[in-house]
KOLSE-347846 format. One record per residue (C-alpha): residue number from 0; residue in one letter; x negated, y, z negated. Coordinates in steps of 0.05 Angstrom, whole numbers, plus 5000, padded with zeros to 4 digits. Each point is the difference from the previous one (the first is absolute). Layout:
{resi = NUM | resn = A | c1 = X | c2 = Y | c3 = Z}
...
***
This chain:
{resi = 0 | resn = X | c1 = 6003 | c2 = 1015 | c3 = 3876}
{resi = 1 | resn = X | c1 = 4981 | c2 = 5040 | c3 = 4939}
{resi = 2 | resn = X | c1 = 4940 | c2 = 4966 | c3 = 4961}
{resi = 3 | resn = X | c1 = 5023 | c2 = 5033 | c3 = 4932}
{resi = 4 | resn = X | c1 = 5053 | c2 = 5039 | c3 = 4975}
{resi = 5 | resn = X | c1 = 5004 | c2 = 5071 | c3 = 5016}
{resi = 6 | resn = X | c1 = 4992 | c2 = 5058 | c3 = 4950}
{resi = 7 | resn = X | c1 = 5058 | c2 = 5047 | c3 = 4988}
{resi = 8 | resn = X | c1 = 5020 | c2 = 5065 | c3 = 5027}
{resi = 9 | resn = X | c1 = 4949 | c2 = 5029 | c3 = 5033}
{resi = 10 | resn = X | c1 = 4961 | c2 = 4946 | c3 = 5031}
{resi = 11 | resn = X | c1 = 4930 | c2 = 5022 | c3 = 4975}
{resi = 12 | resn = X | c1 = 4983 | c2 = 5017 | c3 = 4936}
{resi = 13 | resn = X | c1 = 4940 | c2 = 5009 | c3 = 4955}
{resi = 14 | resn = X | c1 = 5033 | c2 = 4975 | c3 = 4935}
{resi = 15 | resn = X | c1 = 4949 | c2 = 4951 | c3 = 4965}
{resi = 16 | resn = X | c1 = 5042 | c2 = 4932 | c3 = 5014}
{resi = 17 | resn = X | c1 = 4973 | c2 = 4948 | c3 = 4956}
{resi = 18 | resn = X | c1 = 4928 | c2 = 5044 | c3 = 5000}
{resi = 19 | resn = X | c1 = 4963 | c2 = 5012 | c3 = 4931}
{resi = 20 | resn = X | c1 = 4980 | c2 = 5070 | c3 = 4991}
{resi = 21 | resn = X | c1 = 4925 | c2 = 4979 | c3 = 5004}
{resi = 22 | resn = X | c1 = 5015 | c2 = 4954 | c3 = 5072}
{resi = 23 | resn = X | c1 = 5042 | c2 = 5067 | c3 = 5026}
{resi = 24 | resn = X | c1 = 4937 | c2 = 5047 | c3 = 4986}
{resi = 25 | resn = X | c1 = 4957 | c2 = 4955 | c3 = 5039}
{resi = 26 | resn = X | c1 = 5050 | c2 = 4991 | c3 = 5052}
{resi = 27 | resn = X | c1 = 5011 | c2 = 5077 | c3 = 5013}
{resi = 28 | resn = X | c1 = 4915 | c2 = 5010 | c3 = 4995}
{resi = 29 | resn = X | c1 = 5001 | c2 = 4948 | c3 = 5062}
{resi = 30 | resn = X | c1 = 5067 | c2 = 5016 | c3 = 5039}
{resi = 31 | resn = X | c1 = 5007 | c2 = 5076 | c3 = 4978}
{resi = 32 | resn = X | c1 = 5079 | c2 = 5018 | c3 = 5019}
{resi = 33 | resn = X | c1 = 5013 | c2 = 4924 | c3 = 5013}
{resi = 34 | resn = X | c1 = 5077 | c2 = 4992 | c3 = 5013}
{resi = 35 | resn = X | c1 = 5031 | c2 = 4934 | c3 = 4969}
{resi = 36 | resn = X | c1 = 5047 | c2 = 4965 | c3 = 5063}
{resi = 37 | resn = X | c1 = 5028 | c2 = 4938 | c3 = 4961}
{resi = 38 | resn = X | c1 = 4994 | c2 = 4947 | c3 = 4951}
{resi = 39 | resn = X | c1 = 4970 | c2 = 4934 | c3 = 5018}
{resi = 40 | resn = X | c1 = 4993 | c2 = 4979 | c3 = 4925}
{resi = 41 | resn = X | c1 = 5044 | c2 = 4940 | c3 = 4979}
{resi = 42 | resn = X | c1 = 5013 | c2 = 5023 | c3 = 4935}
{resi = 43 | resn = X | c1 = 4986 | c2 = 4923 | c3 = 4970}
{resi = 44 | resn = X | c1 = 4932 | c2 = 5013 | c3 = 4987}
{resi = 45 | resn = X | c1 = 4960 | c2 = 5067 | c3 = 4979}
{resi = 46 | resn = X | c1 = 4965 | c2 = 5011 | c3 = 5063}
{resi = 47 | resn = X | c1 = 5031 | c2 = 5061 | c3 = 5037}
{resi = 48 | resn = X | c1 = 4990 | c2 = 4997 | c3 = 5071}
{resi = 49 | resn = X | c1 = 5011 | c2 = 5076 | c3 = 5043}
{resi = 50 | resn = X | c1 = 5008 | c2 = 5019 | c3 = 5068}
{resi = 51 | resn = X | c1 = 4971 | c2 = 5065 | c3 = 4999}
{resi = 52 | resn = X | c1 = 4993 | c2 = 5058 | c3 = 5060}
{resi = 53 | resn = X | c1 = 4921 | c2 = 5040 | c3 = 4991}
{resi = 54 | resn = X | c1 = 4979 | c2 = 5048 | c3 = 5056}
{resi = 55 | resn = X | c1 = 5047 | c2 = 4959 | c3 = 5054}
{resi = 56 | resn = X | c1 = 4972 | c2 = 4932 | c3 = 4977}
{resi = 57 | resn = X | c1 = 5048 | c2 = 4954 | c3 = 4981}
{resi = 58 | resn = X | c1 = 4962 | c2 = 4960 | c3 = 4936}
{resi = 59 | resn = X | c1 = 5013 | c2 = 4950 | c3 = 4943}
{resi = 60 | resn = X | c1 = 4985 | c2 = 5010 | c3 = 4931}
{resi = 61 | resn = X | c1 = 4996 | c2 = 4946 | c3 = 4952}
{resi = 62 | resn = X | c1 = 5000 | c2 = 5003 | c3 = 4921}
{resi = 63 | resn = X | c1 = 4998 | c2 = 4956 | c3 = 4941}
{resi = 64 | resn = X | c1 = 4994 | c2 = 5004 | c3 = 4930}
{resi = 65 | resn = X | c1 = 4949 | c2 = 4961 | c3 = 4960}
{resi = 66 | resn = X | c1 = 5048 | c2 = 4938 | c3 = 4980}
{resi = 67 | resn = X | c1 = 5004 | c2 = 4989 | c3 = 5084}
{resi = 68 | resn = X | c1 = 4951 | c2 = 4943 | c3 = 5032}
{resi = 69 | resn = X | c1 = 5017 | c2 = 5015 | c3 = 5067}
{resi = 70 | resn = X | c1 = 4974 | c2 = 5062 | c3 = 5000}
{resi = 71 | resn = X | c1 = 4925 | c2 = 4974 | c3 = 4990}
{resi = 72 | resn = X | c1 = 5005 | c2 = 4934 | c3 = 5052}
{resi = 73 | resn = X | c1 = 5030 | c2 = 5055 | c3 = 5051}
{resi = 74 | resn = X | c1 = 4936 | c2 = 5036 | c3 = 4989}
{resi = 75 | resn = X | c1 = 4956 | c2 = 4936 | c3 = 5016}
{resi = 76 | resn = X | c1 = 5044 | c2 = 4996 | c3 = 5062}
{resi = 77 | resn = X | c1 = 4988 | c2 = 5054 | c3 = 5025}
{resi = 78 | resn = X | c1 = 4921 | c2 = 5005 | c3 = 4982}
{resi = 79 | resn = X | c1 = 4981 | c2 = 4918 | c3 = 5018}
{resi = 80 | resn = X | c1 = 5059 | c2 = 4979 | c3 = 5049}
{resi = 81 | resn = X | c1 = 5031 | c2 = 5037 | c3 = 5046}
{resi = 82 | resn = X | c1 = 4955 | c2 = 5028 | c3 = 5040}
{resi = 83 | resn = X | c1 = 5018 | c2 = 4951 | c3 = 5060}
{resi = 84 | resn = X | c1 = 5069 | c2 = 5021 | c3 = 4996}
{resi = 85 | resn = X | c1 = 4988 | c2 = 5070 | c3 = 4995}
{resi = 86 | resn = X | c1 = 4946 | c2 = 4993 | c3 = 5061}
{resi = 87 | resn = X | c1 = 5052 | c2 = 4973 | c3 = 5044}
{resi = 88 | resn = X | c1 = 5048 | c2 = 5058 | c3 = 4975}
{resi = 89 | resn = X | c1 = 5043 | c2 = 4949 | c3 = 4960}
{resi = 90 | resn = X | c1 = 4994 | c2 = 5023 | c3 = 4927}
{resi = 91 | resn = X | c1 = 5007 | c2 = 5071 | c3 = 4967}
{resi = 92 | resn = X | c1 = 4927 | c2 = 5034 | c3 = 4995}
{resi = 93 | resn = X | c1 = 4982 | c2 = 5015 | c3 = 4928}
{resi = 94 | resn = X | c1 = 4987 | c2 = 5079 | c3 = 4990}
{resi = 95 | resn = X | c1 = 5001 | c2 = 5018 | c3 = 4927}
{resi = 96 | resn = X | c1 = 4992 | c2 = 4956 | c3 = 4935}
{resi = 97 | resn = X | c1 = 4995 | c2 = 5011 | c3 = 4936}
{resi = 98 | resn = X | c1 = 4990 | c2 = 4945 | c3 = 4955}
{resi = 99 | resn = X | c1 = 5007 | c2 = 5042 | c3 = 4934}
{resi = 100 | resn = X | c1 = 5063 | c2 = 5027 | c3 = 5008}
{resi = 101 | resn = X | c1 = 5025 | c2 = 4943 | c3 = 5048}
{resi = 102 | resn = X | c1 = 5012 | c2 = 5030 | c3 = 5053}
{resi = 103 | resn = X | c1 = 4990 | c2 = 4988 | c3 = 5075}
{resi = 104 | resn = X | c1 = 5017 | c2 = 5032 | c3 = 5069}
{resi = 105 | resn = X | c1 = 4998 | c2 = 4964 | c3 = 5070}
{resi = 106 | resn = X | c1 = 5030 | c2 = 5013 | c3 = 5065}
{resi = 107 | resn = X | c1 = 5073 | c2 = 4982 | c3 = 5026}
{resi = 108 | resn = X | c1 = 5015 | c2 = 4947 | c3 = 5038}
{resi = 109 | resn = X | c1 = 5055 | c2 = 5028 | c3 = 5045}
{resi = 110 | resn = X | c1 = 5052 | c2 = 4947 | c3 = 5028}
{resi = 111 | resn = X | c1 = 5055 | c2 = 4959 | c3 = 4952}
{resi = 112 | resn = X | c1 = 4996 | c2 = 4952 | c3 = 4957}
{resi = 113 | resn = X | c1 = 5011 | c2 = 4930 | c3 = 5027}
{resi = 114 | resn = X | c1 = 5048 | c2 = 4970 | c3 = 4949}
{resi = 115 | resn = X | c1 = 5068 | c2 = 5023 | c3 = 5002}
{resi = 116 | resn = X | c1 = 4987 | c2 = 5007 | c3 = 5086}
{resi = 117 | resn = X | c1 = 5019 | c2 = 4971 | c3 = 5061}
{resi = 118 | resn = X | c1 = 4931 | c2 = 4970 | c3 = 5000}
{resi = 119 | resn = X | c1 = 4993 | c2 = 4964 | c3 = 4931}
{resi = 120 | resn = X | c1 = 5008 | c2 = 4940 | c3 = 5035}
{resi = 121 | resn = X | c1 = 4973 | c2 = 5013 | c3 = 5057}
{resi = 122 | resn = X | c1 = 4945 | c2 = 4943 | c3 = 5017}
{resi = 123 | resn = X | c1 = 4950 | c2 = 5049 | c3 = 5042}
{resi = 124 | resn = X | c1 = 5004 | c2 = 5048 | c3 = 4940}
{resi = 125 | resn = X | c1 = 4982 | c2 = 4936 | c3 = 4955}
{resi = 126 | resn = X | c1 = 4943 | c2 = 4980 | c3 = 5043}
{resi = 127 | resn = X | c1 = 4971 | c2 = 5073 | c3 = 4994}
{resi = 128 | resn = X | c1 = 4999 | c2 = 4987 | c3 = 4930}
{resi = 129 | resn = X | c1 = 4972 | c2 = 4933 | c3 = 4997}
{resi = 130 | resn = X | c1 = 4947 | c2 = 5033 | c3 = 5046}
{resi = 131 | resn = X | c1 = 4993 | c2 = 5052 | c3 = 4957}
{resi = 132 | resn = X | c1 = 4981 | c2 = 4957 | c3 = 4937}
{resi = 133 | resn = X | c1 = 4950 | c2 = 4967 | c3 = 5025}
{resi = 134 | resn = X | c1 = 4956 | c2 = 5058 | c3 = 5009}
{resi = 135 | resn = X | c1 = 5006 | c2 = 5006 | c3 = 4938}
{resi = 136 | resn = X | c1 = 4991 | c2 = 4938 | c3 = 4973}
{resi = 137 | resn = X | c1 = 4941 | c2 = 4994 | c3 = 5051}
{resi = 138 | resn = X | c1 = 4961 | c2 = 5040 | c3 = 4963}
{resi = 139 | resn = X | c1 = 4963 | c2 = 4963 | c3 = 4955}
{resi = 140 | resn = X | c1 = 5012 | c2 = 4934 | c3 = 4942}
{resi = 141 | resn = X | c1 = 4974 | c2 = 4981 | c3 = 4933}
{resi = 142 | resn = X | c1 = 5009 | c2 = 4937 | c3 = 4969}
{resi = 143 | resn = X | c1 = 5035 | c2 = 5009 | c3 = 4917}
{resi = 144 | resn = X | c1 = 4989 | c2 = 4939 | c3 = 4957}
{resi = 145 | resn = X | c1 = 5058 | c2 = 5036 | c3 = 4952}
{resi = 146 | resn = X | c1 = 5057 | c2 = 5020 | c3 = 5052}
{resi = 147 | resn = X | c1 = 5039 | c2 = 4951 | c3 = 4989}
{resi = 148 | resn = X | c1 = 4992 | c2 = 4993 | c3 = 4921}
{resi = 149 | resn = X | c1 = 5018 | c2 = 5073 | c3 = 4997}
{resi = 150 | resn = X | c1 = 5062 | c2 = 4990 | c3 = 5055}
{resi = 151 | resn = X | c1 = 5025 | c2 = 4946 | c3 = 4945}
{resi = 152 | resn = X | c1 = 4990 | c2 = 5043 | c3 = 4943}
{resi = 153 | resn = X | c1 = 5044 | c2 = 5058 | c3 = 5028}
{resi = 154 | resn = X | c1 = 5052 | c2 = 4953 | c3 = 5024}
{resi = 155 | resn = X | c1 = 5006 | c2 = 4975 | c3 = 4929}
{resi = 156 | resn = X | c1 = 4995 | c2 = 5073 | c3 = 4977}
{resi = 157 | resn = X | c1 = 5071 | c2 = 5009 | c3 = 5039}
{resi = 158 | resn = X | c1 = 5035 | c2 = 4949 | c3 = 4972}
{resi = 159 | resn = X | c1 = 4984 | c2 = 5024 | c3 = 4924}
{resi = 160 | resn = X | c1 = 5027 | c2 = 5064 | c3 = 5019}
{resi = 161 | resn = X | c1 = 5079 | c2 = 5015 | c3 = 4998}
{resi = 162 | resn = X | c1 = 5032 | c2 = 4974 | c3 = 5066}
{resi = 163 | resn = X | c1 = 5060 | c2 = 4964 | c3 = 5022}
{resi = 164 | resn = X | c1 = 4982 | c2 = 4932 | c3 = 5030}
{resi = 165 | resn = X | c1 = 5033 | c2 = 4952 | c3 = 4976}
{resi = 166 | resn = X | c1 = 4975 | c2 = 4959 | c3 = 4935}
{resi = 167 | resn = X | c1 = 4992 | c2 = 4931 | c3 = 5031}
{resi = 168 | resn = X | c1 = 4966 | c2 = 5037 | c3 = 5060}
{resi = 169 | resn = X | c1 = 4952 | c2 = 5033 | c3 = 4967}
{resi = 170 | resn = X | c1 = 4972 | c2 = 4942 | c3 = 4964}
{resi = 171 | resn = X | c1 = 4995 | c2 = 4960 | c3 = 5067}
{resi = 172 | resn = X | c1 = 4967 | c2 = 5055 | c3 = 5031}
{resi = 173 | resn = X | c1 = 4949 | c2 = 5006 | c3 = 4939}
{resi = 174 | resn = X | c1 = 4993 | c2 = 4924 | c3 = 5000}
{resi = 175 | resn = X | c1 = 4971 | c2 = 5003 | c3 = 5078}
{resi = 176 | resn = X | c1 = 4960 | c2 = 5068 | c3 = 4986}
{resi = 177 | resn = X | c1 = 4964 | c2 = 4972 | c3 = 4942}
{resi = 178 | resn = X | c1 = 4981 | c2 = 4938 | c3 = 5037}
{resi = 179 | resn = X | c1 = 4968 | c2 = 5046 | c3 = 5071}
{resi = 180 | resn = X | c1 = 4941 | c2 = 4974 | c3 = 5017}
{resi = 181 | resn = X | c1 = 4957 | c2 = 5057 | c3 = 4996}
{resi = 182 | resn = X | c1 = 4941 | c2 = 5001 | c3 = 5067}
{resi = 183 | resn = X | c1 = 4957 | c2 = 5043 | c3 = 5018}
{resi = 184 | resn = X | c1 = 5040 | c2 = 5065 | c3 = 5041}
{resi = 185 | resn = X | c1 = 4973 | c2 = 5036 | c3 = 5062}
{resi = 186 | resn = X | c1 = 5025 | c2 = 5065 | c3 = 5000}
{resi = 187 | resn = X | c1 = 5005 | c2 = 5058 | c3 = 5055}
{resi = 188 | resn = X | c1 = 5019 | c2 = 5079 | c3 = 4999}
{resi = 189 | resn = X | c1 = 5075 | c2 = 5000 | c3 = 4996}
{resi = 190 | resn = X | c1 = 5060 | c2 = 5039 | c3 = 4988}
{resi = 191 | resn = X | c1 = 5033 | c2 = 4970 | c3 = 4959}
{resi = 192 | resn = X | c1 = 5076 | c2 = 5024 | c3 = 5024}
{resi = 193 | resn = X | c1 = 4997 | c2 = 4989 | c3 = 5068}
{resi = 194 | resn = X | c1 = 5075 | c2 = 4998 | c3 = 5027}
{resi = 195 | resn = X | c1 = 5038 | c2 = 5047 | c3 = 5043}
{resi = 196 | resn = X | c1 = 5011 | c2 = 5056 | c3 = 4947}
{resi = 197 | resn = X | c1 = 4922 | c2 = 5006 | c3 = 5004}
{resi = 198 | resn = X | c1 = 5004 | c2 = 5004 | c3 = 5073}
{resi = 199 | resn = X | c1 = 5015 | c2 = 5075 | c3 = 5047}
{resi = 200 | resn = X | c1 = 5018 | c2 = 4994 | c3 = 5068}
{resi = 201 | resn = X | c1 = 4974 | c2 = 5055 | c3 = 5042}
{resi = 202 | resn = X | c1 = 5034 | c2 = 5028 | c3 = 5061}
{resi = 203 | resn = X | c1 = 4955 | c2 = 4952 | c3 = 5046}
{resi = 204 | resn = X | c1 = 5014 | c2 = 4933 | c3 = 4970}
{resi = 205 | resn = X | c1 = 4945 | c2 = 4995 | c3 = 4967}
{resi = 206 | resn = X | c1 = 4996 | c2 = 4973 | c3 = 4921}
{resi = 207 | resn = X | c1 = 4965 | c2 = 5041 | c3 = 4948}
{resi = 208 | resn = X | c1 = 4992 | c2 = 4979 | c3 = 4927}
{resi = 209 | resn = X | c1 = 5009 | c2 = 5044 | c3 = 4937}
{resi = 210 | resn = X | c1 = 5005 | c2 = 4992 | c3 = 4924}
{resi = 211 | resn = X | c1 = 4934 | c2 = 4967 | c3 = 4963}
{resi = 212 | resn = X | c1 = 5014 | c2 = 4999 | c3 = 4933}
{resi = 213 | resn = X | c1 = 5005 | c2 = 4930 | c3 = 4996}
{resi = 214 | resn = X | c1 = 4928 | c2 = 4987 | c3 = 5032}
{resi = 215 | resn = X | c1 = 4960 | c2 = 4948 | c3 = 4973}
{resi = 216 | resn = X | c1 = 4948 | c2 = 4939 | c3 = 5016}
{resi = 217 | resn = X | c1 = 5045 | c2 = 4938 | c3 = 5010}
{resi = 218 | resn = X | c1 = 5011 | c2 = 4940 | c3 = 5041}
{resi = 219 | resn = X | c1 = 5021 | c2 = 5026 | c3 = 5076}
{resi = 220 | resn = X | c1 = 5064 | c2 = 4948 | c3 = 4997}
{resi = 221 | resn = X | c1 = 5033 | c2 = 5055 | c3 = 4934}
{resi = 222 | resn = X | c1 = 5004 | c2 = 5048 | c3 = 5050}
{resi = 223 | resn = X | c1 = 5052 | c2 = 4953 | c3 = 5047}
{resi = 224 | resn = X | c1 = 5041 | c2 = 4995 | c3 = 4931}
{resi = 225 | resn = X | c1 = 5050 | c2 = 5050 | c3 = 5000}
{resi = 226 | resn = X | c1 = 5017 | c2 = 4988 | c3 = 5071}
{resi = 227 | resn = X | c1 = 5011 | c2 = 4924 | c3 = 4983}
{resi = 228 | resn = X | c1 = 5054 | c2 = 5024 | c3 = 4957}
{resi = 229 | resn = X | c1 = 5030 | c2 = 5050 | c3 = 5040}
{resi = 230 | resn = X | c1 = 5003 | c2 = 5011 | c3 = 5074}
{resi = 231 | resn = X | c1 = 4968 | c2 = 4937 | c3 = 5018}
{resi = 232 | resn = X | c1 = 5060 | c2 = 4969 | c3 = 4979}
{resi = 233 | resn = X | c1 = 5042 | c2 = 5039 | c3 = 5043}
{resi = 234 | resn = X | c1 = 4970 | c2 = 4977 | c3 = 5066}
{resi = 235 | resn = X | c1 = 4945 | c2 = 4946 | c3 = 5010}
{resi = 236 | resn = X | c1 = 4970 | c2 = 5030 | c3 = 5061}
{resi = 237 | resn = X | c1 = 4978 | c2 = 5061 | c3 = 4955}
{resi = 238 | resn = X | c1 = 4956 | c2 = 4950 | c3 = 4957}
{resi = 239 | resn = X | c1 = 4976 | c2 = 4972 | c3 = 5066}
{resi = 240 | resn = X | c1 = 4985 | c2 = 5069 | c3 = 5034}
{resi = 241 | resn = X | c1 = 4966 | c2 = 5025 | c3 = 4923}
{resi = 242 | resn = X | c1 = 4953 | c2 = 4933 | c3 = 5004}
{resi = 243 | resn = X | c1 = 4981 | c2 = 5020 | c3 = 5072}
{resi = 244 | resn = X | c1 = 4983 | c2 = 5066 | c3 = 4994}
{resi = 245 | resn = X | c1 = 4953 | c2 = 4971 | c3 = 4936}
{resi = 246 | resn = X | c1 = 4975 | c2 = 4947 | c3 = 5041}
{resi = 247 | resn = X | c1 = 4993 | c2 = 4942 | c3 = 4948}
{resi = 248 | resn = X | c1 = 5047 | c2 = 4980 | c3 = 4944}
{resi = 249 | resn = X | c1 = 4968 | c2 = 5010 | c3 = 4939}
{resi = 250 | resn = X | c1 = 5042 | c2 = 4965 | c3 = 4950}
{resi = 251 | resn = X | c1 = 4977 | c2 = 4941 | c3 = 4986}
{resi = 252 | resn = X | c1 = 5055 | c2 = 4960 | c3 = 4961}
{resi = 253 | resn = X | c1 = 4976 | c2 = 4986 | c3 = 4923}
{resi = 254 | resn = X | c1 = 4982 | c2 = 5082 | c3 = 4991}
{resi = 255 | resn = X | c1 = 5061 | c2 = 5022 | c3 = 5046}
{resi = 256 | resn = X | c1 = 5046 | c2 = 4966 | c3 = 4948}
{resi = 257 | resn = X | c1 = 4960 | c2 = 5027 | c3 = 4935}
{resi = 258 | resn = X | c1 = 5005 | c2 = 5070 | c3 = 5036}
{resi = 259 | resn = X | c1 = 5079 | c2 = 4994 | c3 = 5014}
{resi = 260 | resn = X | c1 = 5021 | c2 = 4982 | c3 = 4928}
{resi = 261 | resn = X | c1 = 4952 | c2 = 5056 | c3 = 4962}
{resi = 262 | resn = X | c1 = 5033 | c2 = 5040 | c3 = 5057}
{resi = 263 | resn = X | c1 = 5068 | c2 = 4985 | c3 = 4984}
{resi = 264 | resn = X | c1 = 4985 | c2 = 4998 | c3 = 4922}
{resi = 265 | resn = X | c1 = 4978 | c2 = 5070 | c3 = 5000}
{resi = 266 | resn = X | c1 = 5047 | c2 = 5028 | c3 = 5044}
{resi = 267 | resn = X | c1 = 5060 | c2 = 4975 | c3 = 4958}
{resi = 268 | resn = X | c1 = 4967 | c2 = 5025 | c3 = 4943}
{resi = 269 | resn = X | c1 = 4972 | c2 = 5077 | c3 = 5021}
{resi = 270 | resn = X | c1 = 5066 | c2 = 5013 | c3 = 5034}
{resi = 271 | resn = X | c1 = 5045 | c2 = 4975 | c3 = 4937}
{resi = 272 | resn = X | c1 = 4956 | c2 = 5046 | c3 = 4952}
{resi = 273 | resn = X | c1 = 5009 | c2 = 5058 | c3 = 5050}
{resi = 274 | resn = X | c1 = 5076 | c2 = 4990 | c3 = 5002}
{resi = 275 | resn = X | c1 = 5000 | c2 = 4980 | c3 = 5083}
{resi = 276 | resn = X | c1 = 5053 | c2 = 4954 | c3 = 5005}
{resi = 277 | resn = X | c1 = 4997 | c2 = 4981 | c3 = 5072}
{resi = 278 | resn = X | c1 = 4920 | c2 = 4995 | c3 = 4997}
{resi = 279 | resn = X | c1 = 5017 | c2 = 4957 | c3 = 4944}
{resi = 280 | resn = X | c1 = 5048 | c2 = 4952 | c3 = 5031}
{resi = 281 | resn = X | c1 = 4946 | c2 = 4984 | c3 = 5063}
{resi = 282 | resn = X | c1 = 4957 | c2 = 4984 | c3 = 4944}
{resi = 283 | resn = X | c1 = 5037 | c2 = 4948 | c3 = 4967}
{resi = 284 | resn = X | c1 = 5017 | c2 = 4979 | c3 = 5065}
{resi = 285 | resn = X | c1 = 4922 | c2 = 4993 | c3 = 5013}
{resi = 286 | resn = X | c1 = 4986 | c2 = 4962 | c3 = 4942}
{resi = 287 | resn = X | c1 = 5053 | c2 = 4942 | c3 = 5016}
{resi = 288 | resn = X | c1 = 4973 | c2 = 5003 | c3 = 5067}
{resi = 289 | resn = X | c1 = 4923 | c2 = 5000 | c3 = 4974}
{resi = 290 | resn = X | c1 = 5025 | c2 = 4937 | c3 = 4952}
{resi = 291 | resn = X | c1 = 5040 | c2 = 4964 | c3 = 5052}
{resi = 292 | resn = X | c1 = 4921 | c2 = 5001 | c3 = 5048}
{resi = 293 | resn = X | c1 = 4971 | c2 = 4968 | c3 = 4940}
{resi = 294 | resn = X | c1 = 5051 | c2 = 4940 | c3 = 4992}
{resi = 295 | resn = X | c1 = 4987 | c2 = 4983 | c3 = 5075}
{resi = 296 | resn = X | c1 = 4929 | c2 = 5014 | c3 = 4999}
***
């Protein structure tokens, strides 16, 4: 399974791709004669992500310009986080940064992506990964007074900017944000897009995790979010294998259903502004959904 799309006629190239002139000159000082293999960017966003060939090493190259905020929490990733993961041979190696022109190389995590596979719902690949997130959540906590004040903030944030949830919707879902209690957060290390497209597959079975830009101190239960709304509702024993591999469930009711609706709020919103109409529609979806655990609550 190809994990982006390939480049045209020939295969490699050493066209700049997305590059700025000052991120190719740095690139060429470090991978002199680099080859370019394919595109991993997703082209909704202006970080360009390259599979590049160097001296029979098969690397990734990350870029960004200034405007992009993954670029920097990738960076904290790498330097504060991931070191158990990348110990245990389950996370790309950082080799190159620099944080002037935005730029970053690591190493390539051979093996395919997860989603799209024969084993996206597979519940041994889901217990790797539940595994796999609590070494990184295991890591370390800090208590934040202001997590949750700021959590409401950007939720309401969304809703002032242009979306397409409907009217009467919107104001319910306001109504309940503005009246969050708003305690005292732990938060852990997390990733912050943990889900099968984050997730490679390696010839032996074995899960490795990839992408950081979304890396960030938060409660551990955000990082169970996107799987809630996705695979999780494909097959209950994937939940079940997920929580087991973790070993507790962290999500304790009151902040699990804050989480879910700025969840769905925001992902209704990004992916209407960046024209994804399917990301768009599991949004909405999420936000009825999100509504519907508050009514019962």
């Amino acid at each position: 399974m190809l994990r982006g799309r390939s480049l045209p006629d020939p295969v490699t190239t050493t066209a700049p791709v997305g590059l700025a002139d000052e991120q190719r000159a740095v690139l060429e000082a470090w991978l002199p004669g680099f080859r370019i293999e394919r595109d991993h960017s997703w082209g909704l966003t202006s970080t360009v992500v390259l599979e590049v060939e160097h001296d029979g090493r098969r690397l990734v190259v990350k870029a960004a310009d200034p405007r992009d905020g993954h670029f920097p929490r990738g960076v904290r990733a790498h330097r504060s986080w991931l070191g158990p993961w990348v110990e245990a041979g389950r996370a790309p190696r950082l080799l190159h940064l620099d944080e002037d022109t935005r730029i970053l190389v690591t190493e390539f995590v051979p093996g395919d992506l997860v989603l799209g596979g024969p084993h996206e719902l597979d519940p041994d690949v889901h217990r790797q990964a539940g595994a796999l997130l609590a070494m990184m959540h295991g890591q370390g906590s800090v208590v934040d007074d202001t997590y949750c004040a700021r959590e409401q903030a950007t939720t309401l944030a969304w809703l002032d900017r242009p979306h397409r949830i409907a009217p009467e919707t919107a104001a319910r879902v306001r109504d309940v944000v503005e009246a969050w209690d708003l305690p005292p957060a732990v938060l852990v290390p997390t990733h912050g897009d943990w889900q099968p497209r984050n997730w490679v597959l390696d010839g032996g079975g074995a899960v490795h995790a990839i992408d950081f830009g979304r890396a960030d101190l938060r409660p551990a239960a955000t990082d169970f979010a996107r799987l809630a709304a996705q695979q999780f509702r494909a097959d209950p024993a994937l939940e079940q294998a997920f929580v087991s591999g973790y070993g507790v469930d962290p999500r304790e009711p009151a902040a699990w259903r804050r989480h879910l609706l700025r969840e769905a709020v925001s992902t209704a919103a990004w992916a209407h502004q960046v024209g994804d109409e399917p990301f768009e529609r599991q949004g909405l979806r999420m936000v009825d959904e999100a509504l519907a655990r508050v009514e019962v609550a």
